[in-house]
N, C-alpha and C positions, 0 to 999 in steps of 0.2 A: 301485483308487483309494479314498484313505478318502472316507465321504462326509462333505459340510457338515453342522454343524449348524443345525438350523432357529432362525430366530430367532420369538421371538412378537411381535415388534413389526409386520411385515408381516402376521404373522395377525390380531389384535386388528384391524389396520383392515378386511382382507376380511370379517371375525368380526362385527364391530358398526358395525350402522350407526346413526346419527344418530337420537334419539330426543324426547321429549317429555319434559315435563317431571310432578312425579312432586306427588301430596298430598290431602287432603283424607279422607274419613272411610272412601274405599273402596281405601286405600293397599294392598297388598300384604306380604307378610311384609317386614320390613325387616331385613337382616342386617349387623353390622357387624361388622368386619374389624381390627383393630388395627393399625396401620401406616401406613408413608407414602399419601396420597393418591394416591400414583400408581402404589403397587405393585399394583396391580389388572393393570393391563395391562405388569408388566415381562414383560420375555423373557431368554432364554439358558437353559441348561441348568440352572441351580438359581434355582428360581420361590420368593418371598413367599408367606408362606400363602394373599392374598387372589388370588394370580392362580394359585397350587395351588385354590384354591376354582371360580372360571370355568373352568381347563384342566377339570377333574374334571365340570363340568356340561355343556360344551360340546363334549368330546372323550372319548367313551367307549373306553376298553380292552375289550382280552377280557373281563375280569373288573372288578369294579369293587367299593364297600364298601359298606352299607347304616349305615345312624346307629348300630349296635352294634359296629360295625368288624369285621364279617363281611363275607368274599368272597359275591358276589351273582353270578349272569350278567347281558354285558353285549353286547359285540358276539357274546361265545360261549354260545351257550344252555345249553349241557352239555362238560362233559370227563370225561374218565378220567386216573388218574394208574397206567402201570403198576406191574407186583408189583415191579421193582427200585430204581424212583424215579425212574430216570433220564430217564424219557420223560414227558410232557404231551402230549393227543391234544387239541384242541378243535373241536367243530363250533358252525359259525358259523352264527348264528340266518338265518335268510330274509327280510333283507333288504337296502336300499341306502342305500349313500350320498347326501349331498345333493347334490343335479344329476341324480339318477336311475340312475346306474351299481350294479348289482349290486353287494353284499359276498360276494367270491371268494376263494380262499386265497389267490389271488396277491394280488394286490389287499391285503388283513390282512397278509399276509409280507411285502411292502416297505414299507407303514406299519409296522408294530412292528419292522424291522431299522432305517429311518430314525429311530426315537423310540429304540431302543439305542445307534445311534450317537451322538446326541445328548449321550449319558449320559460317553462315555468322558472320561477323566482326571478325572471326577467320582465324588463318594465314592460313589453310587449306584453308579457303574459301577462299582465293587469288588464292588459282590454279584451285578449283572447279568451279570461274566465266566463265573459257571457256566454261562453259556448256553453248547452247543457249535455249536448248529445249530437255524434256524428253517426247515423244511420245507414247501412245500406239496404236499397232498398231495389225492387225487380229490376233486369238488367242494366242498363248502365246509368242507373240513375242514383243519387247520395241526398238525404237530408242530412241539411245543419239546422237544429233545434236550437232556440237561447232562450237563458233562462228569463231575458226582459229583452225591450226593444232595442236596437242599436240600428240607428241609421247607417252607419261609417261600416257596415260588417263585411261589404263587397273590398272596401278600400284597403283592411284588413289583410283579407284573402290573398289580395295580390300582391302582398308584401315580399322580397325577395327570400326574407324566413320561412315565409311560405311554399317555397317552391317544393312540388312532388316527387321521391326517390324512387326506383323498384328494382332491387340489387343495388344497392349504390350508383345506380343511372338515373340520369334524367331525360325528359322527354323531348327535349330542344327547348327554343324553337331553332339552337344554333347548337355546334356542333365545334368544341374548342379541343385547338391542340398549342402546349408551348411552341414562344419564337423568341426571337430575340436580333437585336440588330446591333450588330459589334461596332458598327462604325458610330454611330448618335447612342451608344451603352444603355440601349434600352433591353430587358428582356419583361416578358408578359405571354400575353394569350392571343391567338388567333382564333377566328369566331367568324364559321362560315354557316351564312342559314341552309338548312335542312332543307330539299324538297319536298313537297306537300307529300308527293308518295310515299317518301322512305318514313311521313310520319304518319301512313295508314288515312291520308285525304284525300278527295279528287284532286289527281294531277292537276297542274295551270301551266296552259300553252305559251310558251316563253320565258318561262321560267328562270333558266341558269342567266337570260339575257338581263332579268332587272332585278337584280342581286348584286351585290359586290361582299368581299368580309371585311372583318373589321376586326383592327388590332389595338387591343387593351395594355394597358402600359399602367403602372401609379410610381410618381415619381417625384420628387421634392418639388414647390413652387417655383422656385427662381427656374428649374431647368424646363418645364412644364410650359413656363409664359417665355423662356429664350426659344424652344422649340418651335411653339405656334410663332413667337416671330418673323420663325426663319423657313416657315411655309412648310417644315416636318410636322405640324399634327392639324387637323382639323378643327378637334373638339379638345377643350380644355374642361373639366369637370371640375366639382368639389370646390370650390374657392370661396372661402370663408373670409372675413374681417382681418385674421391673422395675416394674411396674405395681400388684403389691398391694396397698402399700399406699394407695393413692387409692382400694381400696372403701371401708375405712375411715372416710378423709375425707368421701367422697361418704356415708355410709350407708345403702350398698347393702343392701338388705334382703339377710338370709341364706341365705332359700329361694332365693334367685336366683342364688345363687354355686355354680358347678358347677364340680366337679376331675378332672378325667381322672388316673387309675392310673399314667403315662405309663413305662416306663422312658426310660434313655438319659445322654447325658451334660451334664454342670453341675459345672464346676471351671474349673481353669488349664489353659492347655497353657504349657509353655514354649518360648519362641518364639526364643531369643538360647541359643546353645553355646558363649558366651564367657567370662573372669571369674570370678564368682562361680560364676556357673549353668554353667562347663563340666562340674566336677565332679559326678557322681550324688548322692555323699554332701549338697553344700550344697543340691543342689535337693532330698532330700531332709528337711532340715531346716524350710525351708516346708510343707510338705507335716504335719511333726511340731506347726508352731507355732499352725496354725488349731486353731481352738476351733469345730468343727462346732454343738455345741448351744446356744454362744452366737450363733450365727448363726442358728439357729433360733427363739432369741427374737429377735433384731434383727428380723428380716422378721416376727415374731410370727403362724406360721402351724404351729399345731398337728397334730400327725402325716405332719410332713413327714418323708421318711427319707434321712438322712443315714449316707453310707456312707465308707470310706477306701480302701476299693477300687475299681479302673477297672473292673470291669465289675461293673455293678449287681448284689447277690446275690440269690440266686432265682428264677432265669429258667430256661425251659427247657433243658437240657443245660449250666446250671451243675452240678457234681459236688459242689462244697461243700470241692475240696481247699482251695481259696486262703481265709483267716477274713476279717477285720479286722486291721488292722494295729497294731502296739503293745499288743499285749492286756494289758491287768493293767497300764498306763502312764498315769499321770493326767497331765492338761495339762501344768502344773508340769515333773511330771519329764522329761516331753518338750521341754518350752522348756530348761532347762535344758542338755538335752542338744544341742540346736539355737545355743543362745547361745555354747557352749562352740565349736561348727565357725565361726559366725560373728566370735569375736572371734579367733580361729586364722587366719582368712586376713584379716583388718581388721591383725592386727597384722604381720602380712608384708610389706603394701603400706601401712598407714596410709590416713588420711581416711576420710571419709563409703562406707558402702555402701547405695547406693539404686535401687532396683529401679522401672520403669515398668510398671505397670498396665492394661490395656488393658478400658477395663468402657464398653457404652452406655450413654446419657440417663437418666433416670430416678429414682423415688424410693425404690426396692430396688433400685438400683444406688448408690444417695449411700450409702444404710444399708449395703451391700456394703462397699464401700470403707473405708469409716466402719470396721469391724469387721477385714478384715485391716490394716488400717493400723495398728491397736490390736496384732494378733496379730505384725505382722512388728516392728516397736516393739519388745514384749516379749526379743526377741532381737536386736536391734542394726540390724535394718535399717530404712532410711526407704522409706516407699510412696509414690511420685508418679503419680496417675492421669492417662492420658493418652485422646484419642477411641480407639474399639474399633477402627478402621483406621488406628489411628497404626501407626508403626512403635513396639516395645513390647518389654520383657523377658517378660513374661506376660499372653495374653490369654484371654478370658474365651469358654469353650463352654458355651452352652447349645444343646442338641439333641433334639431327641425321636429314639429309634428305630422305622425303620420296621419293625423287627421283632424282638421281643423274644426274643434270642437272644444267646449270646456272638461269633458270626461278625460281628454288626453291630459290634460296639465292634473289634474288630480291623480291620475293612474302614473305621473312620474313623480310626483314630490308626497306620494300617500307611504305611510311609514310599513307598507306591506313592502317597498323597495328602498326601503330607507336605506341611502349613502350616503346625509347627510343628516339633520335636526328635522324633525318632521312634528304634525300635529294630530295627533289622535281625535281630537274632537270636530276637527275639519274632516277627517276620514270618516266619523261617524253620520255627521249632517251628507256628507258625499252620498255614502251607503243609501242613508232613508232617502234622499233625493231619487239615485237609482230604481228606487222601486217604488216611490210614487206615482201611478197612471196618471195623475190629472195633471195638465201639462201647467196648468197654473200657480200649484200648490208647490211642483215639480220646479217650478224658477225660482220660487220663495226659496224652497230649501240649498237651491244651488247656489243663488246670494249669500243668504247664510255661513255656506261651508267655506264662500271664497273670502267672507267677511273674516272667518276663525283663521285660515289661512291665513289673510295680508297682518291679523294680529298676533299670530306667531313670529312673525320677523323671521321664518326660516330658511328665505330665499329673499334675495336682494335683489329684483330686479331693474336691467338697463332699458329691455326695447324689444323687439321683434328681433332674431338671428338676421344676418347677413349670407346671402347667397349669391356666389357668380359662376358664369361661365364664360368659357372664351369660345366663339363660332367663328369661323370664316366664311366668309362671303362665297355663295352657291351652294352651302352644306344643306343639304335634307333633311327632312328626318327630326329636327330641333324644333321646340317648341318652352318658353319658360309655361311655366306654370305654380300653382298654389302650394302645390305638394314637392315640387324641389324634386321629381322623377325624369331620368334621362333616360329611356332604355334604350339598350344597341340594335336591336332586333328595326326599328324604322331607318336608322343613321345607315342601316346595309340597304334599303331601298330605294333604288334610281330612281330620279323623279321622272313622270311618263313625261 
């Protein structure tokens, strides 16, 4: 029988209970969150950053990230990865769950099978399939078997979907209850770490001394950056392109603007295989008519990188076969060459050809739109933006990867998660790539598959995502990093 997936809406309520209210000069780290107020406590298998932030505080994995986006141990104290890759050994630290039940491998093995199933028909669950087998094995010890190598399988693990249930609890490493602060109309989570005892470890002498907790909030941008302004929040998360420009406005001081490296993807997918967009060649014409570097001034964000290829270049086990695309082609002759496919099927059919847009709120998304509307213009078409869950000819990804590799960009545009036009033949060369041993045979085919890709036109890419944060000066615990991971679990640790 497949199993259910867990919803978090019935956990959030076992999870937190009813709280007091939150202020005054011995407040606690204050972290906010970017997003709907209530995406703290959403559920289903693809969680908001800010309830990826609680799952991650409140439901420890195996493994888990530390503020530099390094794997740390978490329920598993130590592993080994055998000589062929294929295997993960982990022993699990000596302790229990909340309610006092031991942590056993059986125990670890159906929470982490119930948190992979959780994942399927989700694009996570495309990288999670290499799992072949979660074993338990003499006391507190678990293998994970894969069916082929995966370097990224720790990075994986410590994913916030990952985190381990037992009764609908989780094991820390913090301990949330609802707050809320009536006077700044903030409510959220309070999140105070756990002593090592109460989670079954050796005590640590001074413990309640180099602690603080720490209060989660997700709350619209503009209030988000007026907050840290005005020295109510510490940490600002989440801050995406949509949003940059309001530091601007706001005059966020500099030092306070943090950018995670991040790869992943930031373009169009093409969402409609009718029309205009059935053929490859017209959707590649799009794709021809953006003007990348003028978009980099429009959002006016210096060293941002902007690329024409779907998988970010310079990642580990990119080969460097696949360049840039149109090399030696300036804008011009590319629109040119674009105006020419589009007045070829305008004059087939006659009238207006006008394309829907699919972009969120915001004021680097007005400036988005603003700019291909300009680019698709230049060659005959009109741009009509529509909400980002309309139904739409092209809608807008922005993605961070959870792992910087080229297996991730396949495992999101492979037509096993199709939400958009995808390439079956590109998923094929992927597959045999996959299971190719020789690591040189193994780049050819992944050339290959990226080559079927960029010739499907099914994603329009702009650059690399955009990521910010806001810190204030003396916060702990921060750290940017590749992977765009913030956990709250170091931000509550006093620097010695």
């Amino acid at each position: 029988m497949r199993p259910r997936p867990l919803s978090l809406l019935p956990l959030a309520a076992m999870l937190l209970a009813l709280g007091g209210c939150l202020g005054g000069d011995d407040r606690p780290v204050r972290v906010l969150v970017i997003g709907d107020p209530g995406s703290t406590f959403a559920g289903g298998a693809r969680l908001p950053l800010a309830a990826q932030a609680l799952r991650a505080a409140s439901f420890e994995g195996l493994v888990a990230f530390d503020e530099q986006g390094r794997v740390v141990p978490a329920l598993a104290d130590r592993w080994i990865v055998t000589d062929d890759g294929l295997s993960y050994i982990f022993r699990l630290r000596d302790g229990t769950w909340p309610g006092g039940s031991p942590i056993t491998a059986e125990s670890a093995q159906a929470a982490l099978g119930q948190a992979i199933a959780q994942q399927r028909d989700q694009p996570l669950g495309a990288d999670l399939s290499v799992i072949d087998e979660v074993r338990a094995m003499a006391g507190r010890v678990i293998e994970i078997r894969l069916k082929r190598q995966m370097p990224d399988m720790l990075q994986l693990l410590a994913q916030p979907e990952l985190g381990l249930l037992r009764g609908g609890r989780g094991a820390g490493p913090m301990k949330s209850t609802r707050s809320s602060d009536k006077e700044l109309g903030l409510s959220g989570v309070m999140l105070k770490p756990i002593a090592p005892e109460d989670r079954g470890l050796p005590p640590e002498e001074g413990w309640s001394r180099r602690v603080q907790p720490v209060q989660l909030s997700a709350v619209p941008a503009a209030k988000a950056i007026e907050l840290f302004n005005a020295g109510e929040a510490e940490v600002v998360l989440g801050g995406s392109f949509i949003d940059y420009p309001r530091l601007g406005a706001a005059s966020v001081s500099g030092g306070a603007i943090r950018f995670d490296q991040v790869a992943g993807l930031f373009g169009l997918a093409v969402i409609q295989d009718d029309g205009f967009l059935a053929d490859s060649a017209n959707r590649e014409a799009i794709a021809m008519a953006i003007d990348r570097d003028a978009l980099i001034g429009a959002v006016n964000l210096n060293g941002w990188t902007a690329t024409t290829r779907v998988i970010n270049p310079g990642l580990d086990g990119d080969s460097g076969a696949i360049g840039e695309r149109w090399a030696g082609r300036g804008i011009e002759d590319r629109r040119t060459a674009a105006a020419a496919r589009v007045a070829k099927w305008k004059g087939a059919r006659g009238g207006e050809l006008a394309l829907r847009i699919a972009l969120p709120g915001g004021p680097g998304a007005d400036l988005l739109f603003n700019r291909l509307a300009e680019d698709l213009k230049a060659i005959g078409i009109t741009a009509r933006r529509v909400p980002l869950a309309a139904d739409a000819d092209l809608r807008l990804v922005d993605t961070v990867a959870r792992y910087a590799r080229p297996a991730w960009f396949f495992n999101q545009l492979s037509c096993a998660n199709a939400r958009a036009l995808c390439s079956a033949s590109a998923d094929a060369l992927f597959a045999k790539a996959e299971a190719e041993p020789d690591p040189v045979k193994r780049a050819d085919l992944l050339g290959d598959a990226e080559a079927q890709l960029t010739q499907a036109n099914s994603y329009i890419p702009f650059g690399v995502p955009i990521r910010w944060s806001l810190v204030a000066g003396g916060t702990s615990g921060f750290a940017v990093n590749r992977l765009g991971v913030h956990p709250l679990m170091p931000l509550a640790r006093l620097p010695k």
